[in-house]
N, C-alpha and C positions, 0 to 999 in steps of 0.2 A: 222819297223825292220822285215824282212819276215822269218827270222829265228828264230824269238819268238814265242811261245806256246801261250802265251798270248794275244802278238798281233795279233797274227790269229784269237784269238777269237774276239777279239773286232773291226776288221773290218770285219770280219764275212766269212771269208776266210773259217773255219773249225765251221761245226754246231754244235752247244751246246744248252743243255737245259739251259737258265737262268733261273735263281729264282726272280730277278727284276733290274731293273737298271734302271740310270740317264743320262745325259747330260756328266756326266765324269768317273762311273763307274760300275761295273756291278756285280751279282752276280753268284755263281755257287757251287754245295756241291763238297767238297772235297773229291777223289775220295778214299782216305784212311782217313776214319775218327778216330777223338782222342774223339768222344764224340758223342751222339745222334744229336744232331745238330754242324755241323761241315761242316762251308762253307767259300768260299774265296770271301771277295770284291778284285776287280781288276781293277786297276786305265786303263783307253782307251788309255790314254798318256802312250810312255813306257819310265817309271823310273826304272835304273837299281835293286835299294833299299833304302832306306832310307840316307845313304849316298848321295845320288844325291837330294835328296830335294833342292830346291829354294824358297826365298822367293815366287818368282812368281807361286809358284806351289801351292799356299794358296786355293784357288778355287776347287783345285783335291783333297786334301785334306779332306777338307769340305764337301765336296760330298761323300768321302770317307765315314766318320763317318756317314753320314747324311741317307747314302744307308743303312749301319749296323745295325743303329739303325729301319729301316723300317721292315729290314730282322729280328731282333730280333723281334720284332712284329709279324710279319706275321710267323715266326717260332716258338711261343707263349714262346718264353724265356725272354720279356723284362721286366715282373715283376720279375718274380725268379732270374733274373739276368745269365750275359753270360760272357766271356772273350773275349777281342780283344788282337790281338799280332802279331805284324810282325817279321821275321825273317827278320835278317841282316846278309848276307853271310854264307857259308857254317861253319865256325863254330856252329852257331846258326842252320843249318839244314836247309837254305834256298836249292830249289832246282832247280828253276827256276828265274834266274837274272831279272824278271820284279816285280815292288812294288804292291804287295798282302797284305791286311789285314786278318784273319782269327778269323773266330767269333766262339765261342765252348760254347754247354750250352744244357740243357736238364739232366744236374745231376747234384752232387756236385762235385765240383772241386779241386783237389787236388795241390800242387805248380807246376807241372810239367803237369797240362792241364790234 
């Protein structure tokens, strides 16, 4: 999709700094952060949101969480603990139609990230 933001990045159309990535997805800090550490996993495949999930998509998924929890690592919040959260559509404040995870952590967290 060459009109995706996202998918530019992950074929590598438009340079970015990653933070780490895998075989299905990648990392990058969010460019308005809601927390000291505040970064988005982004699936290579482009899924429009959560809504478009398949079973088949089990794989991108997994790799999803699997990235996150690396990133939480490597961004020293996976003992003190960190938040994952997708938005789904614009009610929820998504802003870009491809499926993002967003990890938040580096303080206490309040209900609203």
């Amino acid at each position: 999709m060459t009109d995706c933001l996202f998918c530019n990045m992950a074929s590598g159309e438009m340079a970015i700094d990653k933070v780490l990535e895998n075989d299905q997805a990648f990392a990058i800090r969010d460019i308005n952060p809601r927390a000291p550490h505040h970064l988005l996993i982004i699936t290579k495949t482009h899924i429009a949101d959560a809504r478009g999930i398949e079973f088949s998509h089990a794989d991108v998924l997994g790799s999803v969480f699997a990235l996150a929890r690396d990133v939480a690592r490597i961004e020293g919040v996976f003992e003190s603990g960190y938040r994952l959260a997708f938005n789904v559509g614009d009610a929820a404040g998504m802003t870009i139609p491809h499926l993002h995870m967003h990890l938040l952590g580096g303080r206490k967290l309040g209900p609203e990230g």
